[in-house]
Structures are given as structure tokens and as C-alpha cells.
N, C-alpha and C positions, 0 to 999 in steps of 0.2 A: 194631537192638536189640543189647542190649551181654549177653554170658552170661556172668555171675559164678557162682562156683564158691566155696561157705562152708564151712570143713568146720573141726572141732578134729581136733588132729593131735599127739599125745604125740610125748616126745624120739623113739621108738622105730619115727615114722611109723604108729602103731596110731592105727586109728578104728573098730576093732570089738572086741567076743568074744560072743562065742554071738547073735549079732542084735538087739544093744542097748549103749550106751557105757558102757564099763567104767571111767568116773567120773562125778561128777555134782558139775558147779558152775553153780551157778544164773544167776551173772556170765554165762556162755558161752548157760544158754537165753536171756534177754534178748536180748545181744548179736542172735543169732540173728531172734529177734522183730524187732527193729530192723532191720535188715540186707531181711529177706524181707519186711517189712510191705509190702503193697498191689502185691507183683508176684507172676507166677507163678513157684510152686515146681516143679523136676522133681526127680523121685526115683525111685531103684528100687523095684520089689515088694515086695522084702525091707525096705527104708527104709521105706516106707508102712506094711509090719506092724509094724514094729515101734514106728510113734508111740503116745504114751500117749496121747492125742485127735487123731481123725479127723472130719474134715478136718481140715487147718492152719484156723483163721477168717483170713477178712479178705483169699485169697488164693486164683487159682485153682490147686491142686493136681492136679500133671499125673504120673501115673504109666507109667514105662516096664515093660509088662512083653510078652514073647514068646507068654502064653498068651494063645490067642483068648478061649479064657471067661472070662478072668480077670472080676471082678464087682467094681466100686467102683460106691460110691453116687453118687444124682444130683448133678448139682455137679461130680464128680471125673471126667478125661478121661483113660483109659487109652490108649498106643498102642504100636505095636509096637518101636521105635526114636527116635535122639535124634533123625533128623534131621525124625521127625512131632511129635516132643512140641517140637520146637522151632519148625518150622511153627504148632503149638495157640496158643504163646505170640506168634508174631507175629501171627497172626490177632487176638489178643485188644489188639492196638495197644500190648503193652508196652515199657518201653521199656527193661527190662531182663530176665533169664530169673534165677533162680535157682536154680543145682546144689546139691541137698542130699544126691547119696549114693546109693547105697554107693560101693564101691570101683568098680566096673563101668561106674557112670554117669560117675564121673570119668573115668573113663581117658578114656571115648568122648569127654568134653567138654571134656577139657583140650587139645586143640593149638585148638580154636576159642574159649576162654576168652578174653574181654578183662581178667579181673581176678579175682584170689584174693581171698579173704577167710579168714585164717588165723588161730582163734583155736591159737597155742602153749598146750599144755598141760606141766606139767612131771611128770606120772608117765612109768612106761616098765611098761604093764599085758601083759603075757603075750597078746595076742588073735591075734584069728583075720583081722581086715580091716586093710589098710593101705593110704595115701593112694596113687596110684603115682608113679612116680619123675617129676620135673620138673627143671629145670635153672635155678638162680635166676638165672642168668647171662642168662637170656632176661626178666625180669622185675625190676620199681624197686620200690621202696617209697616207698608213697604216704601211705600213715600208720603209726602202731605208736602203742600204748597201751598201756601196763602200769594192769593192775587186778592186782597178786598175787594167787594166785603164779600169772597169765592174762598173756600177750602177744595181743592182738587186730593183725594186722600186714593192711595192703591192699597188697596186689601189682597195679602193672599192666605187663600186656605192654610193654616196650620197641618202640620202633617197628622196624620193616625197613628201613635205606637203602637 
């Protein structure tokens, strides 16, 4: 199973402020849609509250959070860590994982990422979350699209000799 990692990402590496995207281009939710259609999504707590419709449809939604009580509805499979919410989605025979966020969930899932999905955003918004640092020196580009003023860019890991 391959673990993509989707996020928008301003010049300034912001992908947050106050627990919701501090722009809105509708280009990027498609994208998105496109991208996570028909595999599971993982996400943080924080990520999950802040969707404007819960569940994701069409997709099973896997939320990391550390609280035992945490409470999502039926359907959605909360666990405590990346390496059970990644279990959830092997169990469910996907053939890819989807990282949606936050910043937290990245970090954990980026050295085992086989592939970014970066849509470029061109503001530079004042937030409070930001992608973490990666080395693109480790990573090709495998496609790029310009929709303006969007860069949609797929990164895949470089192989190890």
C-alpha cells in the first residue's frame, strides 16, 4: 500500500490559521476530491473538526486522535497512532492511504510517504500550521499542472541505491 500525503501549501509553507485554510480555492477542493476518491483518508482530530461535511463520502475516514474517548460516528475509525490508522487502511485492502493533515500527521507520515501531492498555493497568509520541512532533493516530480494562480505538483520518493 502506497501512503500519499495531499496537502496545499502557501509560498510561506502555511497550511493553517486558527483550525481551518486561510484561503479558499475551489480548484484545490476538487483537486482534492480527485486525489482521495475511493481510498482511505487519514487525518488528524483537529483536521476532522475542522471539515465542513463529515464524513469525507465515498471514502473510509480514519482519524488519529490520542484521546480514548474521542467519539466519531459509525463509519469513521478513530485510532491512536499512524502506525494503527495505517494498519485500518491495510486491513481494508487499499491500495493507497491518504494523509490529509494537520501538520502532526505529516511530520509522523512523511519519512514513510511514497508520494506528495502538492497543490502550490500563491498567498503567504499569516497562520499558525505549517507543512514540515522536507528535502526535495529526496523527491521527482512526476507531474505539475498549472490551473492559476494553483500549481498541483506529484512528488515521488527517489529510489535508495
Amino acid at each position: 500500500m502506497e501512503v500519499v500525503l495531499v496537502a496545499a501549501v502557501a509560498r510561506n509553507g502555511c497550511i493553517g490559521s486558527q483550525g481551518s485554510l486561510p484561503w479558499h480555492y475551489p480548484a484545490d477542493l476538487r483537486h482534492f476530491r480527485r486525489v482521495s476518491a475511493s481510498h482511505p483518508v487519514v487525518m488528524g482530530r483537529r483536521t476532522w473538526e475542522s471539515l465542513p461535511r463529515r464524513p469525507l463520502p465515498r471514502r473510509l475516514n480514519v482519524v488519529i486522535s490520542r484521546q480514548a474517548d474521542y467519539a466519531v460516528p459509525t463509519g469513521v475509525c478513530r485510532c491512536p497512532t499512524m502506525a494503527a490508522a495505517l494498519s485500518i487502511c491495510r486491513a481494508s485492502e487499499a491500495t493507497r492511504a491518504i494523509i490529509a493533515g494537520g501538520a502532526e500527521v505529516y511530520r509522523l507520515a512523511l519519512p514513510l510517504a511514497d508520494e506528495l501531492v502538492i497543490t502550490w498555493v500563491p498567498d503567504t497568509p499569516a497562520g499558525d500550521t505549517f507543512f514540515p520541512p522536507w528535502n526535495q532533493g529526496d523527491w521527482e516530480v512526476r507531474d505539475r499542472r498549472c490551473q492559476p494562480p494553483l500549481e498541483f505538483v506529484t512528488y515521488r520518493r527517489r529510489a535508495v541505491p
